[in-house]
N, CA, C and O of each residue as an XYZ file, in Angstrom:
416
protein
N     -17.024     15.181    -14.835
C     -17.217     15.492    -13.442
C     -16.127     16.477    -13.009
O     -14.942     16.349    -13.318
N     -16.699     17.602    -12.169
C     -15.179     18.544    -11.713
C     -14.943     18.153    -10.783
O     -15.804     17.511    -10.181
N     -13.608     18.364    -10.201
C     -13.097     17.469     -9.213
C     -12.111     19.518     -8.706
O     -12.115     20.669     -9.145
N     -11.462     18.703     -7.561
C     -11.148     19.892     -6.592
C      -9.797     19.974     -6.025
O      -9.195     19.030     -5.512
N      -9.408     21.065     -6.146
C      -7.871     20.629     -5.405
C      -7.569     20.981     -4.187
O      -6.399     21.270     -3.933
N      -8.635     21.031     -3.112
C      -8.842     20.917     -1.756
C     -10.472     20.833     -1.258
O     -11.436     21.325     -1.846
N     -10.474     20.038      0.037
C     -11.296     19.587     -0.100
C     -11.081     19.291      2.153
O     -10.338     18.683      2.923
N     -12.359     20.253      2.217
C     -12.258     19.910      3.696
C     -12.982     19.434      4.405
O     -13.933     20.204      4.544
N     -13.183     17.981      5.350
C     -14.292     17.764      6.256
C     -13.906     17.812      7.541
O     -12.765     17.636      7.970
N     -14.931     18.066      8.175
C     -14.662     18.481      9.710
C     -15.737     17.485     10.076
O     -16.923     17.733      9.856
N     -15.411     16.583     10.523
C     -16.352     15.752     11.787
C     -17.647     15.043     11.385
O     -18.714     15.048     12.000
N     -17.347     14.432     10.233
C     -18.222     13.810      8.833
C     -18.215     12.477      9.309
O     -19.362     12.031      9.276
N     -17.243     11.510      9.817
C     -17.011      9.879     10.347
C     -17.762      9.612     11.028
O     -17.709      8.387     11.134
N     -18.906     10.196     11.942
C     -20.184      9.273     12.540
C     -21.576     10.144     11.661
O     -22.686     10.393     12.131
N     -21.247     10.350     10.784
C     -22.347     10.759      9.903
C     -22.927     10.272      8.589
O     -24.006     10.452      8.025
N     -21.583      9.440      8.239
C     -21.067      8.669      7.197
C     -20.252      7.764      6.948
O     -19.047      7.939      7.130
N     -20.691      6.766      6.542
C     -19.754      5.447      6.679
C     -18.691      5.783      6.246
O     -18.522      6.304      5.144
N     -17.453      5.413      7.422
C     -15.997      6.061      7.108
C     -15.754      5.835      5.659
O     -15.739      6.813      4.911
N     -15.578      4.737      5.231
C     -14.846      3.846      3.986
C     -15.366      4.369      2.664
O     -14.687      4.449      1.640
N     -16.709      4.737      2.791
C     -17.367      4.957      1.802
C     -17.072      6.682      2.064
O     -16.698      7.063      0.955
N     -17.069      7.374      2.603
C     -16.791      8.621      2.154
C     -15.459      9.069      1.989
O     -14.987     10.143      1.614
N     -14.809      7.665      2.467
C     -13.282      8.772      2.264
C     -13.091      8.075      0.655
O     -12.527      8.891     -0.074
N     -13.461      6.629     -0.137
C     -13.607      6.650     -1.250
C     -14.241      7.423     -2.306
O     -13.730      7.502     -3.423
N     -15.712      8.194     -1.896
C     -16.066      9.289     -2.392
C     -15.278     10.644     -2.692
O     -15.574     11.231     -3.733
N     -14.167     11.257     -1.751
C     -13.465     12.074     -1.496
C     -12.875     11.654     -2.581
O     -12.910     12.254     -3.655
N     -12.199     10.418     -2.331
C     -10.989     10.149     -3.513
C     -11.169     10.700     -4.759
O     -10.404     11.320     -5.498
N     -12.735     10.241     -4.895
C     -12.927     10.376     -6.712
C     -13.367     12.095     -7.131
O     -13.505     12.680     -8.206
N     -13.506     12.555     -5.536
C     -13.665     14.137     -6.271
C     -12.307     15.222     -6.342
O     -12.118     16.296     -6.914
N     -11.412     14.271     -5.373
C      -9.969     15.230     -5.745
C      -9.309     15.178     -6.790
O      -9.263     14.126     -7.428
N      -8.583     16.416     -7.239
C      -8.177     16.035     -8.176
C      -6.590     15.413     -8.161
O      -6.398     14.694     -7.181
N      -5.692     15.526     -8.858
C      -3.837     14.648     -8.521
C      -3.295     15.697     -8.382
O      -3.214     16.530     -9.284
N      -2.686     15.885     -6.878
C      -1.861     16.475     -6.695
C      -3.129     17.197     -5.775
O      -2.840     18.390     -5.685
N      -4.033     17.002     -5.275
C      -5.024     17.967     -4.356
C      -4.779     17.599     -3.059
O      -4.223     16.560     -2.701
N      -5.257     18.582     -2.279
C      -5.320     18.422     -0.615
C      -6.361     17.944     -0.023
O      -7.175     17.796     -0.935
N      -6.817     17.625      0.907
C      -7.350     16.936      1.543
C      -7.469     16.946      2.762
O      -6.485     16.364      3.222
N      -8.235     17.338      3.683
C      -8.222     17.986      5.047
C      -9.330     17.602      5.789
O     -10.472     18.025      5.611
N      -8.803     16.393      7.037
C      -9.874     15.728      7.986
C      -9.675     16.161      9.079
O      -8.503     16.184      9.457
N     -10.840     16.708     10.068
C     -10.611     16.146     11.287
C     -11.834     15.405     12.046
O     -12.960     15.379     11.550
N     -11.549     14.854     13.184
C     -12.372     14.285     13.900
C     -12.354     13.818     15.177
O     -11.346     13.252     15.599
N     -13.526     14.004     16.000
C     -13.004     13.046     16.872
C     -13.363     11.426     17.336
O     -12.930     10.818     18.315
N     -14.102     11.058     16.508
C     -14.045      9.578     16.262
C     -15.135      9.538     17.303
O     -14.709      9.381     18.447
N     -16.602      9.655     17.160
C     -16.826      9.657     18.335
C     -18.729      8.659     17.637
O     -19.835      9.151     17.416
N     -18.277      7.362     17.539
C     -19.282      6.646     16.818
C     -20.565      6.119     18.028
O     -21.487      5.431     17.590
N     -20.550      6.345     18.950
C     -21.108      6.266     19.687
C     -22.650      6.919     19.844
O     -23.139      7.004     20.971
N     -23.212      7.265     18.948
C     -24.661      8.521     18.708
C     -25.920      7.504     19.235
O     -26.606      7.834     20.202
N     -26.151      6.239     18.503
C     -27.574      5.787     18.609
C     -27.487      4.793     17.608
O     -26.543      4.447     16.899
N     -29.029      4.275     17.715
C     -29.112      2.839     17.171
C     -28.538      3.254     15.424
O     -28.493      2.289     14.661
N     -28.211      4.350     14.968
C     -27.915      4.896     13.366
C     -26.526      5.382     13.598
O     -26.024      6.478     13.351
N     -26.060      4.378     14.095
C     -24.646      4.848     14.263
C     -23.813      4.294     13.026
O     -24.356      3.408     12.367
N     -22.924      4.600     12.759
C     -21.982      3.958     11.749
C     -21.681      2.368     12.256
O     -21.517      2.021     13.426
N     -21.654      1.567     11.155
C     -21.614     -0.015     11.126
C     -20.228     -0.152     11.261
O     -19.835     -0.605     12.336
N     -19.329      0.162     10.337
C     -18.433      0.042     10.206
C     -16.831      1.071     11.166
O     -15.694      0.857     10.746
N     -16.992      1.809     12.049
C     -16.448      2.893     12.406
C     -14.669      2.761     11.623
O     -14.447      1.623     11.210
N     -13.798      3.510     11.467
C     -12.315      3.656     11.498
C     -11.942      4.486     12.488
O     -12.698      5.293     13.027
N     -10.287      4.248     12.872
C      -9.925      5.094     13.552
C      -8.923      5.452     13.307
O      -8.420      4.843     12.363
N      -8.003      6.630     13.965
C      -6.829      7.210     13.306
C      -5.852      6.504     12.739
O      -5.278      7.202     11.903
N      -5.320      5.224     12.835
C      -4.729      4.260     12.036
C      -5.351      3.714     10.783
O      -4.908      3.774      9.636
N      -6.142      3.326     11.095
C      -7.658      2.869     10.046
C      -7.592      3.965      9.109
O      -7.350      3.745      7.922
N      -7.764      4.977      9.497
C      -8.372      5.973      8.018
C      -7.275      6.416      7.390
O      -7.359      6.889      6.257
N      -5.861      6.297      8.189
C      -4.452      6.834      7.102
C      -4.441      5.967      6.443
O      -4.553      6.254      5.251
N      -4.274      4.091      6.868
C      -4.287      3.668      6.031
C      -5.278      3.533      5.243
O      -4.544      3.317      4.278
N      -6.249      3.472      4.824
C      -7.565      3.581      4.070
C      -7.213      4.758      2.483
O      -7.444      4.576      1.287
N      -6.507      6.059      3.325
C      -5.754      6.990      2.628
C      -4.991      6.375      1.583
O      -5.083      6.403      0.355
N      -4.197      5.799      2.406
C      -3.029      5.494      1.896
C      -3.095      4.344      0.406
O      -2.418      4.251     -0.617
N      -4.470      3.486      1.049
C      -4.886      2.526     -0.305
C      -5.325      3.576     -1.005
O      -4.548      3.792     -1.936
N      -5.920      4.076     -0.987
C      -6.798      4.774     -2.259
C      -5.524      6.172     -2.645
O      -5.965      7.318     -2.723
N      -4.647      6.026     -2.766
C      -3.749      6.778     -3.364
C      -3.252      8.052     -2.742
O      -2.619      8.856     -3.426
N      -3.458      8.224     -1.736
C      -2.827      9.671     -0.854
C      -1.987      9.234     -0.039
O      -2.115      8.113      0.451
N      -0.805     10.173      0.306
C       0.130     10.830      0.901
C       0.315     11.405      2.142
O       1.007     12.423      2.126
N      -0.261     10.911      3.603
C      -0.345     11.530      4.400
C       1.489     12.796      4.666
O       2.700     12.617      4.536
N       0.585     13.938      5.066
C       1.687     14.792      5.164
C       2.483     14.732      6.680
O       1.881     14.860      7.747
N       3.770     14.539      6.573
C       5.046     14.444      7.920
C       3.917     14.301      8.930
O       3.360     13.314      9.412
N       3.723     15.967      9.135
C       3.030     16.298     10.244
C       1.929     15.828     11.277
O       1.817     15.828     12.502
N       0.866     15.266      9.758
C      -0.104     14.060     10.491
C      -0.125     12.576     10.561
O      -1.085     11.825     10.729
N       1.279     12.281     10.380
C       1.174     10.498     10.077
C       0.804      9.992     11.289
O       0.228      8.906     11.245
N       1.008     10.563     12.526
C       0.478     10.106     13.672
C      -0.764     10.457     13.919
O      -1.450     11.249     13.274
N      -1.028      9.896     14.802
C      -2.514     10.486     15.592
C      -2.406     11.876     16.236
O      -1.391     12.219     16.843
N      -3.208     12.467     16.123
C      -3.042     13.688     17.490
C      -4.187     13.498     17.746
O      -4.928     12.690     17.185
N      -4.608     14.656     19.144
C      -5.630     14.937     20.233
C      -4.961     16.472     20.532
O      -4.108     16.955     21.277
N      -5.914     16.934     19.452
C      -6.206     18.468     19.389
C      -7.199     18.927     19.926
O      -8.313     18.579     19.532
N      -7.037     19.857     20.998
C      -8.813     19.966     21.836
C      -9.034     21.034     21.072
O      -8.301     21.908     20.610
N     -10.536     20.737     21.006
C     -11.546     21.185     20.148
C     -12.263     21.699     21.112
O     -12.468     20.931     22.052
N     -13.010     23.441     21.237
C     -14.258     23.845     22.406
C     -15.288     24.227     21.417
O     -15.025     25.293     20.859
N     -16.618     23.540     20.962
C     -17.550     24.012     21.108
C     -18.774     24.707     21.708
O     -19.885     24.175     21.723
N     -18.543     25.785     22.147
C     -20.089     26.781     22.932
C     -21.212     26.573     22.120
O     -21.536     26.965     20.999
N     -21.860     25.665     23.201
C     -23.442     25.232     22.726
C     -24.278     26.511     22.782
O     -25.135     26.758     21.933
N     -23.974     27.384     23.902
C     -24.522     28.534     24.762
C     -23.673     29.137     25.376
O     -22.447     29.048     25.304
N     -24.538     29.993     26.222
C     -23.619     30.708     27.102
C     -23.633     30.005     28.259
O     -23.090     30.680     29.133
N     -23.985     29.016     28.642
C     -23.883     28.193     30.141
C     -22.770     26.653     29.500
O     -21.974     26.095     30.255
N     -22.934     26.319     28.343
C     -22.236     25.137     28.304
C     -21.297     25.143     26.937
O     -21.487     25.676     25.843
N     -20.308     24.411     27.397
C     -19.270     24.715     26.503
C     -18.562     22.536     26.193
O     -17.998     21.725     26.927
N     -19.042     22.507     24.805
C     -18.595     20.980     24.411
C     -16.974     20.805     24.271
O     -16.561     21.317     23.231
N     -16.048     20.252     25.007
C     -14.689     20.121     24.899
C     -14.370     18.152     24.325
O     -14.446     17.227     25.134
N     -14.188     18.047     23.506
C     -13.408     17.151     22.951
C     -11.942     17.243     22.210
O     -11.364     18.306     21.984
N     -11.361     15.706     21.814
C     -10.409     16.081     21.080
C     -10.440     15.505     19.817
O     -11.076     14.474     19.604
N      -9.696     16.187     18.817
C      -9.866     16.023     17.187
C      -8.585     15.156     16.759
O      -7.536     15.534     17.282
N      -8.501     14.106     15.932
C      -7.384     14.025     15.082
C      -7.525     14.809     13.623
O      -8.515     14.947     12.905
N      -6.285     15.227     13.473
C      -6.014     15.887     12.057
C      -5.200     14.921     10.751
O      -4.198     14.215     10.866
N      -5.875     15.139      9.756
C      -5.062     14.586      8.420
C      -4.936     15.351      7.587
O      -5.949     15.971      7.263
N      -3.678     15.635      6.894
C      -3.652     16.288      5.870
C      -2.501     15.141      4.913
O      -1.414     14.603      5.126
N      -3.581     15.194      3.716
C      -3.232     14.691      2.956
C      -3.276     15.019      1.051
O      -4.215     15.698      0.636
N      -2.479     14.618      0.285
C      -2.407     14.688     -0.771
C      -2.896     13.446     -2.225
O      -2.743     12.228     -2.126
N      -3.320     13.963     -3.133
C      -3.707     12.925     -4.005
C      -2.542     12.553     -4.618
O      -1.733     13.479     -4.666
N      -2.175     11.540     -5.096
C      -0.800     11.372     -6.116
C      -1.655     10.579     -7.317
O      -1.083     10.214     -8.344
């Protein structure tokens, strides 16, 4: 299997059961790879919502079992605003947490 030494999702956690994709991730990085989340945690969609949700504590540590390194910068939470333009009349503003992390 090839595996990757970075590896980025953007806003994948109500699309996919947290636990199970950040264990998937695990097994495609390779040691010593990067790893790059953000999100804004926003499990709330409909009756196909995620069962299980995590949240910015939840998924470092989750990281942290399955063998990564969160980097200085993201061991905390942040609330990074994020603007998506749906159109030209409406504009989606939320906020993101960031992880960057490493395989060991």
């Amino acid at each position: 299997m090839e595996k990757f030494d970075l590896i980025v999702g953007l806003n994948l956690f109500e699309l996919i059961e947290p636990k199970h994709l950040l264990k998937l991730l695990s097994t495609q990085i390779q040691k010593n790879g990067t790893l790059v989340l953000s999100d804004p945690y926003d499990y709330e969609r409909d009756v196909k919502s995620i069962k299980e949700p995590l949240y910015p504590d939840d998924v470092r540590k989750e990281l942290t079992n399955l063998g990564f390194l969160i980097s200085e910068k993201t061991k905390k939470p942040s609330n990074i605003q994020w603007s998506l333009n749906l159109h030209e009349r409406a504009i989606l503003q939320y906020l993101v947490d960031l992880i960057v992390a490493k395989k060991f």
